[in-house]
PDB file of N, H, CA, C and O in Angstrom:
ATOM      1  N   UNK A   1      16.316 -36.850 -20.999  1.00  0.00           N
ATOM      2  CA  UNK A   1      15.088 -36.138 -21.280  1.00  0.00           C
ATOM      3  C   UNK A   1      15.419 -34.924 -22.140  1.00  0.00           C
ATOM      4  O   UNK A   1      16.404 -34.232 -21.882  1.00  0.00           O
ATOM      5  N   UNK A   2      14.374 -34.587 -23.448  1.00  0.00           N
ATOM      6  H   UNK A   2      13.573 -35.149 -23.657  1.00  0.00           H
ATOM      7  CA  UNK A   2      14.849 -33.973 -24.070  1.00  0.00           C
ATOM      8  C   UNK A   2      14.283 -32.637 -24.562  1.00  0.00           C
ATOM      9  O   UNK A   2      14.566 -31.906 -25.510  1.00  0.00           O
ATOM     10  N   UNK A   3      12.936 -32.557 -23.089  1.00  0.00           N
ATOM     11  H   UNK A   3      12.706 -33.151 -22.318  1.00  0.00           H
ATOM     12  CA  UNK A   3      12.121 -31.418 -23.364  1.00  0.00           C
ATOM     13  C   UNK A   3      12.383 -30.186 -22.983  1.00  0.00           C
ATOM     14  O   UNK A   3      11.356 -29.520 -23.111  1.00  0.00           O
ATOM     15  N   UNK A   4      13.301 -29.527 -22.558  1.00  0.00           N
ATOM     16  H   UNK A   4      14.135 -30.068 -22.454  1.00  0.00           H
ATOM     17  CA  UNK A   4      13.602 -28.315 -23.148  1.00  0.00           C
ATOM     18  C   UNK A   4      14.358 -28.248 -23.841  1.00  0.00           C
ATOM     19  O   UNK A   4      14.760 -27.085 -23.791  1.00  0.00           O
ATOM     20  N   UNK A   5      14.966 -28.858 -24.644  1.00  0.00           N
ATOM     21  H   UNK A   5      14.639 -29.802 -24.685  1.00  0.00           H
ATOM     22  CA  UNK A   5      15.628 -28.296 -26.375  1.00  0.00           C
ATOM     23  C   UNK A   5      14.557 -28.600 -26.996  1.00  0.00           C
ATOM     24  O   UNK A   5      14.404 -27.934 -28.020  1.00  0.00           O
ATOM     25  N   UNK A   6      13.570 -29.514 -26.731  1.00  0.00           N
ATOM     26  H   UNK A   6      13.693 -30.055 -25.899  1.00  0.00           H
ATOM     27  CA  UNK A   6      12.384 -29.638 -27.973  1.00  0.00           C
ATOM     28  C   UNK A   6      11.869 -28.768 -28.123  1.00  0.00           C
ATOM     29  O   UNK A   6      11.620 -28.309 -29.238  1.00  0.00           O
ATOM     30  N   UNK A   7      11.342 -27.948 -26.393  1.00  0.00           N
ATOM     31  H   UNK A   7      11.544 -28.320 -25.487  1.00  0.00           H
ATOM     32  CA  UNK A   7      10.564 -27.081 -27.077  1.00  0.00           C
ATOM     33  C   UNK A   7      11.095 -25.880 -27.880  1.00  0.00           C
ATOM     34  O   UNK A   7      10.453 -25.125 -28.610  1.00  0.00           O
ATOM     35  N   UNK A   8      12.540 -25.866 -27.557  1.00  0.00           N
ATOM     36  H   UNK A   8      13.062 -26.479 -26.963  1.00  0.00           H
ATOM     37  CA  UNK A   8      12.871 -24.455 -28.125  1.00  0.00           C
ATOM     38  C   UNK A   8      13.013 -24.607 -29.369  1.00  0.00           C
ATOM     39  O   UNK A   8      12.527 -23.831 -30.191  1.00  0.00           O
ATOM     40  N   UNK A   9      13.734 -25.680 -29.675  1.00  0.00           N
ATOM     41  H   UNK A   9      14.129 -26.310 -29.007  1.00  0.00           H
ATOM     42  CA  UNK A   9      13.394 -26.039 -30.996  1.00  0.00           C
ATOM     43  C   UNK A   9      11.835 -25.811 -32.308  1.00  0.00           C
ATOM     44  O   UNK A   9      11.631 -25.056 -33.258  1.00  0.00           O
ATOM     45  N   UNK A  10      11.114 -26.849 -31.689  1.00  0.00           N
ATOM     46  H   UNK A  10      11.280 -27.463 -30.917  1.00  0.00           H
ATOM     47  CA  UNK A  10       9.621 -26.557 -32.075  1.00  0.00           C
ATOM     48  C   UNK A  10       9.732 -24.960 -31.823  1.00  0.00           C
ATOM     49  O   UNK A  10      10.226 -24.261 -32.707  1.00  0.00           O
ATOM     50  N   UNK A  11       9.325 -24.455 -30.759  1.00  0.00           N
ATOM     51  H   UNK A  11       8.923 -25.023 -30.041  1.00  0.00           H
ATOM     52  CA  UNK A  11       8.951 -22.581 -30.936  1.00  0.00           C
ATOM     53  C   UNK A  11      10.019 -22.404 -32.099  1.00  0.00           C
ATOM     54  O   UNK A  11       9.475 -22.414 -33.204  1.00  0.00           O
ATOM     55  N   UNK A  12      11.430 -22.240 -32.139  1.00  0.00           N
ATOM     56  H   UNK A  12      11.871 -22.232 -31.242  1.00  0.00           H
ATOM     57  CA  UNK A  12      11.844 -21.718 -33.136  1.00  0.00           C
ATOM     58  C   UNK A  12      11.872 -21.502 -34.652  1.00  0.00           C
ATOM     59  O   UNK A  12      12.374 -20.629 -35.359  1.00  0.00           O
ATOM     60  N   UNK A  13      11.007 -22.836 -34.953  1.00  0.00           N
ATOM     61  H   UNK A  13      10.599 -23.545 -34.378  1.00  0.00           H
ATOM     62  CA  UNK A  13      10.979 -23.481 -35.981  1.00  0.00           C
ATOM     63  C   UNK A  13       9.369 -23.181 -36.511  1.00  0.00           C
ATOM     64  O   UNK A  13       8.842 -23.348 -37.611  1.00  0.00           O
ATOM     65  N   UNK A  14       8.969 -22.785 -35.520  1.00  0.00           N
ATOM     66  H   UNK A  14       9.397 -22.650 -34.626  1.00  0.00           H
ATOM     67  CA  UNK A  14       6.983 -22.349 -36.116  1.00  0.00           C
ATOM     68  C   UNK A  14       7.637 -20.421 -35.719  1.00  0.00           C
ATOM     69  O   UNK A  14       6.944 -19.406 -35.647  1.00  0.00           O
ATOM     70  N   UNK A  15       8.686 -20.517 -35.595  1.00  0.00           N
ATOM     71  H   UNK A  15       9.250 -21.341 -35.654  1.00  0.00           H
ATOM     72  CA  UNK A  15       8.628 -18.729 -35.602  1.00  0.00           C
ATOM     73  C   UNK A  15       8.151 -18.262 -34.289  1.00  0.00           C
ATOM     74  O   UNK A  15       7.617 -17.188 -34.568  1.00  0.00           O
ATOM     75  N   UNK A  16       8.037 -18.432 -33.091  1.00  0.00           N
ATOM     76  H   UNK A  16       8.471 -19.304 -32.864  1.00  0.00           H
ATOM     77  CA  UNK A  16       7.414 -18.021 -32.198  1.00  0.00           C
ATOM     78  C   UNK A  16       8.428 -17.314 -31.177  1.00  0.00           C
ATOM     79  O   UNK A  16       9.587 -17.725 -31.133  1.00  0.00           O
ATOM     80  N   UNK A  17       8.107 -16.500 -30.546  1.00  0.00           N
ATOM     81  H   UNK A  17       7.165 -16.166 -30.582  1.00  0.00           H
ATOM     82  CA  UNK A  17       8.783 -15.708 -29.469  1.00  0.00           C
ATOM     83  C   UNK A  17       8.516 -16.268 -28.198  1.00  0.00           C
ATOM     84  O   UNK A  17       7.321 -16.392 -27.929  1.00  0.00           O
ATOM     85  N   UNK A  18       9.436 -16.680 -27.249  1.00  0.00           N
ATOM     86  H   UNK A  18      10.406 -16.579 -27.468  1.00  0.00           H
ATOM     87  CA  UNK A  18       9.411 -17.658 -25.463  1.00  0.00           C
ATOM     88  C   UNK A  18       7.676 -16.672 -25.224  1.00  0.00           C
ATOM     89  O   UNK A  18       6.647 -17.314 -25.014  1.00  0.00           O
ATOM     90  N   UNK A  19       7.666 -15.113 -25.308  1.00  0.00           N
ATOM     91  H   UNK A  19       8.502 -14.592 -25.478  1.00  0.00           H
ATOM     92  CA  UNK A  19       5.869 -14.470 -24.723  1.00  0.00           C
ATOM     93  C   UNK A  19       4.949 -15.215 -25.741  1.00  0.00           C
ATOM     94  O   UNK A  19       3.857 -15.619 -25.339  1.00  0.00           O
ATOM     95  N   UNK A  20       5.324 -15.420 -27.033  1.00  0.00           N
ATOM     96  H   UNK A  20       6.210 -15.092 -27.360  1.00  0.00           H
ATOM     97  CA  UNK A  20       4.201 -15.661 -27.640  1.00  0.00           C
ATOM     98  C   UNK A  20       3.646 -17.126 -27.048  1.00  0.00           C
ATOM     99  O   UNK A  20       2.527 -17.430 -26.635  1.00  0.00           O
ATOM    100  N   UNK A  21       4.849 -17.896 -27.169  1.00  0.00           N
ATOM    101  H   UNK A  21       5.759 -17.649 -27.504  1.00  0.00           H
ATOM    102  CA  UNK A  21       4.459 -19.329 -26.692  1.00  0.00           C
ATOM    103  C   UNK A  21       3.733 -19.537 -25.110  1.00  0.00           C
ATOM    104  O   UNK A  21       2.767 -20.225 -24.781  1.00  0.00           O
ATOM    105  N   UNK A  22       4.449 -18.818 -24.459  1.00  0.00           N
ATOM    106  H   UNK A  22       5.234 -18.259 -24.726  1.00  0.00           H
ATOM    107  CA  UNK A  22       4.040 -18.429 -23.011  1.00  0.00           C
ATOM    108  C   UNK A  22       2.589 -18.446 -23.214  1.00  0.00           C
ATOM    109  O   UNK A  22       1.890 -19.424 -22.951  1.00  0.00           O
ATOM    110  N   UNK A  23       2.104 -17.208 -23.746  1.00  0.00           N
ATOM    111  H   UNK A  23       2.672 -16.413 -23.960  1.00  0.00           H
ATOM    112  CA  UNK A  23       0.798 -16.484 -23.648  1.00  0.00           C
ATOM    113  C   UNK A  23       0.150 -17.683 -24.342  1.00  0.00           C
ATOM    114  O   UNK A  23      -1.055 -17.442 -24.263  1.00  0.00           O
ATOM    115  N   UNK A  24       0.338 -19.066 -25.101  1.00  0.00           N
ATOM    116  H   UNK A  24       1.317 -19.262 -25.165  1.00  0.00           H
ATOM    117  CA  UNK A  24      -0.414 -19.784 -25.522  1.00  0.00           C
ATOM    118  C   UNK A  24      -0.427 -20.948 -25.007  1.00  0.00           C
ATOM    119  O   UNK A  24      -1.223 -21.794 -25.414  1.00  0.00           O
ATOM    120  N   UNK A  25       0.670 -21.260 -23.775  1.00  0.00           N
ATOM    121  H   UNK A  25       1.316 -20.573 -23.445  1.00  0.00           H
ATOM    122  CA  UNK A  25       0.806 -22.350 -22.970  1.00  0.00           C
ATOM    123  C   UNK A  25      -0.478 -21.595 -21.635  1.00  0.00           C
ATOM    124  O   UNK A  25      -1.111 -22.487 -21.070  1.00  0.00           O
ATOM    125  N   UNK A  26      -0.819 -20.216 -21.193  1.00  0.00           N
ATOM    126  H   UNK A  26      -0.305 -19.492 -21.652  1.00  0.00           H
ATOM    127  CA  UNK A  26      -1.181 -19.837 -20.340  1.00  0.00           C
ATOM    128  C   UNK A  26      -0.210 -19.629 -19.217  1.00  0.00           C
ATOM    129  O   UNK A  26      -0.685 -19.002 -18.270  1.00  0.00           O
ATOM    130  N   UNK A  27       1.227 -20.064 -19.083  1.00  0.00           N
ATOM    131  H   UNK A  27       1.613 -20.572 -19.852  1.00  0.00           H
ATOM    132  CA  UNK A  27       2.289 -19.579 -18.192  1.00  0.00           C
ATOM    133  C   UNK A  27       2.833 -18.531 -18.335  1.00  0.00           C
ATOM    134  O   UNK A  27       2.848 -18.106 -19.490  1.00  0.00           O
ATOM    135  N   UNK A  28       3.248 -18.003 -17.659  1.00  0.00           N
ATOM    136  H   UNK A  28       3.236 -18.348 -16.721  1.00  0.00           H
ATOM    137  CA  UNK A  28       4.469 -16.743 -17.062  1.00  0.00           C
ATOM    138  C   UNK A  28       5.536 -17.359 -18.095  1.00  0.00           C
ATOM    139  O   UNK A  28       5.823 -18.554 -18.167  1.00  0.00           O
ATOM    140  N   UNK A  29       6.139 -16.191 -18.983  1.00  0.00           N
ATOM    141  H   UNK A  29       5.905 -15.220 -18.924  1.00  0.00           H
ATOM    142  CA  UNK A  29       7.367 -16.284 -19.789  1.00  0.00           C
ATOM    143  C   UNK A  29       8.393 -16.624 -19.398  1.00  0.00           C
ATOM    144  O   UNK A  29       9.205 -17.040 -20.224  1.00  0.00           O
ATOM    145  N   UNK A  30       8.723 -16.579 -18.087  1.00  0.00           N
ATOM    146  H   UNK A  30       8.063 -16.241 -17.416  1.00  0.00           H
ATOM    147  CA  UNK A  30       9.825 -17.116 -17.182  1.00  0.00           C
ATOM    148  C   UNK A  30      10.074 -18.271 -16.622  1.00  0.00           C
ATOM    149  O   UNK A  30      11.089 -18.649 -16.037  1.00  0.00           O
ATOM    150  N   UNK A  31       8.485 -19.139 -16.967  1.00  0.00           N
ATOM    151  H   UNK A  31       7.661 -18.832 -17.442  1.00  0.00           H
ATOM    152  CA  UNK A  31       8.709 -20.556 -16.706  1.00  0.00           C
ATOM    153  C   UNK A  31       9.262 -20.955 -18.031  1.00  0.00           C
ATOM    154  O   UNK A  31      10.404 -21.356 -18.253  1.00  0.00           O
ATOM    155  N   UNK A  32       8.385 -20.805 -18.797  1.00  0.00           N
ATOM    156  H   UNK A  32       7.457 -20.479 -18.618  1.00  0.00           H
ATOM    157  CA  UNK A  32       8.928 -21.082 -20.699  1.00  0.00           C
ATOM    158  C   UNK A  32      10.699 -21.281 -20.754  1.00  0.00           C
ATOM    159  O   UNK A  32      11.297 -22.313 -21.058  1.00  0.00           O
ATOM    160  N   UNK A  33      11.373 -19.774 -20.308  1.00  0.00           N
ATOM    161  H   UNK A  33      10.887 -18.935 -20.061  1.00  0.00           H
ATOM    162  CA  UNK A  33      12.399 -19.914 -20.296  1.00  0.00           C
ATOM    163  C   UNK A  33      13.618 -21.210 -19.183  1.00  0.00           C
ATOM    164  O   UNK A  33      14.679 -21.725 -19.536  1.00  0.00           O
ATOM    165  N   UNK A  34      12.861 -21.349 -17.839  1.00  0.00           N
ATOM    166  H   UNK A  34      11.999 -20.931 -17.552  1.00  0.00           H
ATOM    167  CA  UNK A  34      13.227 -21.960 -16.916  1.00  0.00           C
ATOM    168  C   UNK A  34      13.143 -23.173 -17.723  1.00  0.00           C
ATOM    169  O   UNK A  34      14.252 -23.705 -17.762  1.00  0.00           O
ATOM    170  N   UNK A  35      11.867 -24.109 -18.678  1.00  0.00           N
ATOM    171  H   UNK A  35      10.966 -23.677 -18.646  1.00  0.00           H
ATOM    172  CA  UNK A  35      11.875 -25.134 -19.275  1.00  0.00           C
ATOM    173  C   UNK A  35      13.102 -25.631 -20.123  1.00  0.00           C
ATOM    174  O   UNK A  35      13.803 -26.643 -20.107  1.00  0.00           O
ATOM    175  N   UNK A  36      13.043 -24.172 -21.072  1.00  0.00           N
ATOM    176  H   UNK A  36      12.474 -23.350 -21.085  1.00  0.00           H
ATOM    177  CA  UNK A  36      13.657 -24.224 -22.116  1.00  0.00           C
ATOM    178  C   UNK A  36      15.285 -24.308 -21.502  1.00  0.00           C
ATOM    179  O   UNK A  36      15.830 -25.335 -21.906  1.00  0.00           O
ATOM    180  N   UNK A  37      15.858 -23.760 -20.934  1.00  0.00           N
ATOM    181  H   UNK A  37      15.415 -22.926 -20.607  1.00  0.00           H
ATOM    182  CA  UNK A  37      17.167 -24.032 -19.724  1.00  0.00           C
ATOM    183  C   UNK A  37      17.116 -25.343 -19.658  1.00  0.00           C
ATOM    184  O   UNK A  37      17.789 -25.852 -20.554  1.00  0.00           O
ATOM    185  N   UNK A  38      16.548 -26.174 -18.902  1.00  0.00           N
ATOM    186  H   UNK A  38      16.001 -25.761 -18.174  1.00  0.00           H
ATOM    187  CA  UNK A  38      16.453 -27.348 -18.260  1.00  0.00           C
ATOM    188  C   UNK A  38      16.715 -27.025 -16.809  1.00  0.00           C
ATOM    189  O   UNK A  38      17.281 -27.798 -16.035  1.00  0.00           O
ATOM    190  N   UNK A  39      16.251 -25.798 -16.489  1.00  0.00           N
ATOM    191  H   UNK A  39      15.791 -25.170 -17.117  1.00  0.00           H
ATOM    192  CA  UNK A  39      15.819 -25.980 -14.580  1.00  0.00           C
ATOM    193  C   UNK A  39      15.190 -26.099 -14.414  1.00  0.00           C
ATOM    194  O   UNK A  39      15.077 -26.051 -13.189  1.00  0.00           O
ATOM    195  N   UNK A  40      14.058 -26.364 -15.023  1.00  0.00           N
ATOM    196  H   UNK A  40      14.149 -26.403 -16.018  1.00  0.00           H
ATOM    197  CA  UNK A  40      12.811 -26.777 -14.814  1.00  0.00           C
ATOM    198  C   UNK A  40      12.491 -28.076 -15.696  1.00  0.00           C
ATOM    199  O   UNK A  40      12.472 -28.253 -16.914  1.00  0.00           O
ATOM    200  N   UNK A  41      12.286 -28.775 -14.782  1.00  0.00           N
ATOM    201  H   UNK A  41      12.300 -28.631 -13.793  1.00  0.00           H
ATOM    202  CA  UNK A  41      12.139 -30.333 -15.932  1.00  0.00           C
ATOM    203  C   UNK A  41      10.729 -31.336 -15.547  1.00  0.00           C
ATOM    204  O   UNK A  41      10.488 -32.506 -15.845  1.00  0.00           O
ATOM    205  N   UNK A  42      10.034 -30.446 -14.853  1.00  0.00           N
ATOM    206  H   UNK A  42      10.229 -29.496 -14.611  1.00  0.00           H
ATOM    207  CA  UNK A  42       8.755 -31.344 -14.248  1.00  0.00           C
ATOM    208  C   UNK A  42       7.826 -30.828 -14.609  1.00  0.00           C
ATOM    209  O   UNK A  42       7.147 -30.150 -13.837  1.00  0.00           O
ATOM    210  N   UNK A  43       7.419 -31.041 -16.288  1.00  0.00           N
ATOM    211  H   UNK A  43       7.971 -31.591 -16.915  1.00  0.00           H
ATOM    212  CA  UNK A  43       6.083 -30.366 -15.956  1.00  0.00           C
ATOM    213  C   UNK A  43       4.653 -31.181 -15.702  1.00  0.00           C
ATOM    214  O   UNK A  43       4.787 -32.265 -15.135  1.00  0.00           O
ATOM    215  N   UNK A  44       3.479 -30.834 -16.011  1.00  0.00           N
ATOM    216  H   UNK A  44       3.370 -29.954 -16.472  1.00  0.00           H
ATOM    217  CA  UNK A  44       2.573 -31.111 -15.289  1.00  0.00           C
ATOM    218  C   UNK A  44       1.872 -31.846 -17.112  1.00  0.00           C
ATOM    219  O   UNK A  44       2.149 -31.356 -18.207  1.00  0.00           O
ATOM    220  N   UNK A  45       1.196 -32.769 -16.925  1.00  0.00           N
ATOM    221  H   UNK A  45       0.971 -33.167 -16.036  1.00  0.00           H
ATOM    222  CA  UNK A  45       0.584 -33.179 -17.825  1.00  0.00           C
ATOM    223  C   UNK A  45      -0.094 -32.518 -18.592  1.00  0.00           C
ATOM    224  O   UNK A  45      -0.074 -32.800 -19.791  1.00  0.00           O
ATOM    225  N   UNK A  46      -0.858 -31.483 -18.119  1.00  0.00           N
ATOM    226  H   UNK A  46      -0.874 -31.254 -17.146  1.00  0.00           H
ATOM    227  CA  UNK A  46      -1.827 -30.294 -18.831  1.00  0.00           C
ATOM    228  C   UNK A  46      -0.560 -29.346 -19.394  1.00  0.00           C
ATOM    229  O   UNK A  46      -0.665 -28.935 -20.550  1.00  0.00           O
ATOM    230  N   UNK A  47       0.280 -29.090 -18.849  1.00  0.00           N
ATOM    231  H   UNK A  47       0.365 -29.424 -17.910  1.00  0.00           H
ATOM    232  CA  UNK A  47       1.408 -28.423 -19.717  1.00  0.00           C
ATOM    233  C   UNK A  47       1.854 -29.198 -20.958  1.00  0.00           C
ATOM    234  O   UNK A  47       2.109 -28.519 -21.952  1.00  0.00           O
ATOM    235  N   UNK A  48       2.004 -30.727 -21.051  1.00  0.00           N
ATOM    236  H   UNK A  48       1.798 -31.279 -20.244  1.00  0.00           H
ATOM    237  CA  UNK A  48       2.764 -31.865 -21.796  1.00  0.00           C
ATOM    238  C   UNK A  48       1.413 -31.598 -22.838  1.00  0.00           C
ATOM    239  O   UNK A  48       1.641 -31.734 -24.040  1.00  0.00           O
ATOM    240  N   UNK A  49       0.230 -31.280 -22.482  1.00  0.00           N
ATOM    241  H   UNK A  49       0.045 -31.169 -21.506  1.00  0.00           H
ATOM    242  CA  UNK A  49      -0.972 -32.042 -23.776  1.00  0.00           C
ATOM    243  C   UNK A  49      -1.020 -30.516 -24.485  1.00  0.00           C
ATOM    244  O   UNK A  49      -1.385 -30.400 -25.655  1.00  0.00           O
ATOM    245  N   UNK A  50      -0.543 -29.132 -23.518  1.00  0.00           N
ATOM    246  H   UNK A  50      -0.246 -29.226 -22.568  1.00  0.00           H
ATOM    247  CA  UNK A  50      -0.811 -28.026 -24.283  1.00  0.00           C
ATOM    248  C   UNK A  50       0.347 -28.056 -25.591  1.00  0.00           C
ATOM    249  O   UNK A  50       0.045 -27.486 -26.639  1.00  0.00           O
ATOM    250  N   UNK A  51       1.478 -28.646 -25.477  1.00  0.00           N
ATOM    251  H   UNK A  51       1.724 -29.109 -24.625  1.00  0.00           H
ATOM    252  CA  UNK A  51       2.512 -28.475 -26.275  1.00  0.00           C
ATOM    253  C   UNK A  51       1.963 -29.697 -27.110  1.00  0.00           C
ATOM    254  O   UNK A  51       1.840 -29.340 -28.282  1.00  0.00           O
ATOM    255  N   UNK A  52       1.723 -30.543 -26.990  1.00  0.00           N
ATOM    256  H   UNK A  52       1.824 -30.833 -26.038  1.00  0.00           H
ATOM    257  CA  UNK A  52       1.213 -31.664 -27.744  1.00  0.00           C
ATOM    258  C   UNK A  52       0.228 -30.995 -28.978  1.00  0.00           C
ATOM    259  O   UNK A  52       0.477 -31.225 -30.161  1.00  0.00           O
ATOM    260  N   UNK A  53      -0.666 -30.328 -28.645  1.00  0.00           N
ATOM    261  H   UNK A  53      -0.869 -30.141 -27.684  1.00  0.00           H
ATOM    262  CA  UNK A  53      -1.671 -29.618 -28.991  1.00  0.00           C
ATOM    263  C   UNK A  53      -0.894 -28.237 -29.884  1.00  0.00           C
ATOM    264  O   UNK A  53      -1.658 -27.971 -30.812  1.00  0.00           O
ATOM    265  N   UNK A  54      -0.326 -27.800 -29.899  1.00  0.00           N
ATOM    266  H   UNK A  54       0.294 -28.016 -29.145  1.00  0.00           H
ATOM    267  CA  UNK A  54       0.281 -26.553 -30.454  1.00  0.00           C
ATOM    268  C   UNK A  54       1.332 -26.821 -31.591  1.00  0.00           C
ATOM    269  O   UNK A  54       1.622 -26.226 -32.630  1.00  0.00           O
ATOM    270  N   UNK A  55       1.839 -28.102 -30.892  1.00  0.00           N
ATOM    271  H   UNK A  55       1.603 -28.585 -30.049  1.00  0.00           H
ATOM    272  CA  UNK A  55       3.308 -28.339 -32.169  1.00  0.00           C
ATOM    273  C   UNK A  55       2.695 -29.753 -32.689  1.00  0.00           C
ATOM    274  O   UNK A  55       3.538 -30.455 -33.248  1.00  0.00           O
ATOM    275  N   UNK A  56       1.538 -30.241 -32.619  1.00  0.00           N
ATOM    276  H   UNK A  56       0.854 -29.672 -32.164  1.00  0.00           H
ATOM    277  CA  UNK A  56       1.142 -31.523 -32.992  1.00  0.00           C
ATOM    278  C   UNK A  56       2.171 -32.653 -33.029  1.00  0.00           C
ATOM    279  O   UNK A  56       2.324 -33.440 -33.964  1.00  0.00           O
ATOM    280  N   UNK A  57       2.738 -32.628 -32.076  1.00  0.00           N
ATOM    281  H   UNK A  57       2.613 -31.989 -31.317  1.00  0.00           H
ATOM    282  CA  UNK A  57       3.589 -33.859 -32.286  1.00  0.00           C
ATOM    283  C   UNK A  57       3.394 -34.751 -30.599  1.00  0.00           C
ATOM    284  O   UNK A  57       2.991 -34.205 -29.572  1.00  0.00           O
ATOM    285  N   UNK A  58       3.833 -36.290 -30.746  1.00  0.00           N
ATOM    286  H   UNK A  58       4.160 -36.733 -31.580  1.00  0.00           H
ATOM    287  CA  UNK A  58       3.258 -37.236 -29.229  1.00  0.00           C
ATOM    288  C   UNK A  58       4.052 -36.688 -28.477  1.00  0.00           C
ATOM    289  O   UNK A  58       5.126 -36.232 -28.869  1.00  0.00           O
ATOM    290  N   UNK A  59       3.590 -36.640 -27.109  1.00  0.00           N
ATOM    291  H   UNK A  59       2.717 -37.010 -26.790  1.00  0.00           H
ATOM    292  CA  UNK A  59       4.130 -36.455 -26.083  1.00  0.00           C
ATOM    293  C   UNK A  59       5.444 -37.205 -25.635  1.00  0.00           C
ATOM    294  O   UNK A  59       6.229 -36.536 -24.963  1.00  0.00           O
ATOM    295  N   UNK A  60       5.705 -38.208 -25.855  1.00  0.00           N
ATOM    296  H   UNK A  60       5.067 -38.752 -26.401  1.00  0.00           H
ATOM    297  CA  UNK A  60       6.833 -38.994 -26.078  1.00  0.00           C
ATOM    298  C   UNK A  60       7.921 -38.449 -26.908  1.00  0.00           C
ATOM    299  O   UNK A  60       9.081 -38.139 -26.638  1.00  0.00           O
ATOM    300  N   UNK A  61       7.379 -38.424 -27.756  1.00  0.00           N
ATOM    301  H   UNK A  61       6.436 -38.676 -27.976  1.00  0.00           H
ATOM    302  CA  UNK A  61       8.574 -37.946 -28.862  1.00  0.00           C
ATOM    303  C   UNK A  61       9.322 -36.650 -28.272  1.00  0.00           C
ATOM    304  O   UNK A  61      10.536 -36.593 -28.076  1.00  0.00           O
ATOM    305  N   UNK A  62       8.319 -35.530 -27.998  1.00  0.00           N
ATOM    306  H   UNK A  62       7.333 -35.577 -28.157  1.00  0.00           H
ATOM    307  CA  UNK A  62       8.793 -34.348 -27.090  1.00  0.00           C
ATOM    308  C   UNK A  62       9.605 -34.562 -26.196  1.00  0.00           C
ATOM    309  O   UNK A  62      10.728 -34.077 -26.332  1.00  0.00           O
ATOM    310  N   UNK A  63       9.295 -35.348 -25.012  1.00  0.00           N
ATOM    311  H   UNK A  63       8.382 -35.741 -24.902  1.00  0.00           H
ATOM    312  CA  UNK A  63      10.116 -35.919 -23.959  1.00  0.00           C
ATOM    313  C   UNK A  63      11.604 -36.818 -23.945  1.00  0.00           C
ATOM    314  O   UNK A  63      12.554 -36.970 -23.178  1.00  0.00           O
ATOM    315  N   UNK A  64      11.185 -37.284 -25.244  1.00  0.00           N
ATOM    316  H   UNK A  64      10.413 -37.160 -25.867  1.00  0.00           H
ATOM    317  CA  UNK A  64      12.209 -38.730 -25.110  1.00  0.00           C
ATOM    318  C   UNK A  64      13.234 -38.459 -26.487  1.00  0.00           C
ATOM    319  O   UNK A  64      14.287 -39.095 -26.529  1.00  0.00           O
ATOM    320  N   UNK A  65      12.977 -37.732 -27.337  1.00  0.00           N
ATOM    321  H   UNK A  65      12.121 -37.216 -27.303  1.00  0.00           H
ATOM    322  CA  UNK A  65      13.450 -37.927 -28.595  1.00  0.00           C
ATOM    323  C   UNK A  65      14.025 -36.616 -28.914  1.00  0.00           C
ATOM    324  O   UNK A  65      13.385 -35.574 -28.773  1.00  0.00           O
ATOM    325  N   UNK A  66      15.817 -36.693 -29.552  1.00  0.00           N
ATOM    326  H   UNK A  66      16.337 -37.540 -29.666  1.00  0.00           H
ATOM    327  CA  UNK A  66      16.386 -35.360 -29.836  1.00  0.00           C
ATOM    328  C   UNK A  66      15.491 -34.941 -31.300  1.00  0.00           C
ATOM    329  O   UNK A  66      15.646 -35.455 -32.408  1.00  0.00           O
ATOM    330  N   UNK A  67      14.794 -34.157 -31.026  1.00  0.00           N
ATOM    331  H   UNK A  67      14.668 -33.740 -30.126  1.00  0.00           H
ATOM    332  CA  UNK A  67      13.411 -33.498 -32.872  1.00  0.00           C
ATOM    333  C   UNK A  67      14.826 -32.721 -33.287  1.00  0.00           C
ATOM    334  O   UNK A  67      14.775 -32.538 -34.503  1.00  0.00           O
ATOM    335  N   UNK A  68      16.014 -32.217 -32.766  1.00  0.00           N
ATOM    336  H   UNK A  68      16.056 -32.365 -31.778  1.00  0.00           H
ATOM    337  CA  UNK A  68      16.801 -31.367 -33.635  1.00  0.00           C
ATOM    338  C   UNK A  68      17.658 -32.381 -34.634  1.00  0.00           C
ATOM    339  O   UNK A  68      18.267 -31.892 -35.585  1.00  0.00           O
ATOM    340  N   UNK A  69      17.677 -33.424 -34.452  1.00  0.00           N
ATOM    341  H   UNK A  69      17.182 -33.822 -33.679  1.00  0.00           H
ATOM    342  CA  UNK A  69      18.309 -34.768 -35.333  1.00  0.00           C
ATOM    343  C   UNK A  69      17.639 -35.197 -36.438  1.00  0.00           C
ATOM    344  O   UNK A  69      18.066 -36.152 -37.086  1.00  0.00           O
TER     345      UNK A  69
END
């Protein structure tokens, strides 16, 4: 599973700061970071469609696919 390097990836790559993204996922900056780690690896579908929605890319691809390749 390859969603926390995706997302850090994606944020890094649209320029965004872990608060900015936070404040646009609606989570605490400390989950963002917990994602982006990989201690946190469960998120919730409404989390999966907000990132879907922000970096326009499938939910699959996020999950399943290295985007830094």
């Amino acid at each position: 599973m390859f969603l926390g390097s995706n997302i850090k990836y994606l944020r890094l790559g649209a320029k965004m700061t872990q608060k900015q993204l936070s404040d646009e996922l609606g989570i605490f900056d400390s989950y963002l970071r917990r994602y982006e780690s990989g201690s946190l690896s469960n998120p919730t579908l409404d989390f999966l469609m907000k990132l879907k929605e922000i970096f326009n890319i499938p939910i699959d691809d996020l999950v399943f696919k290295d985007l830094s390749k």
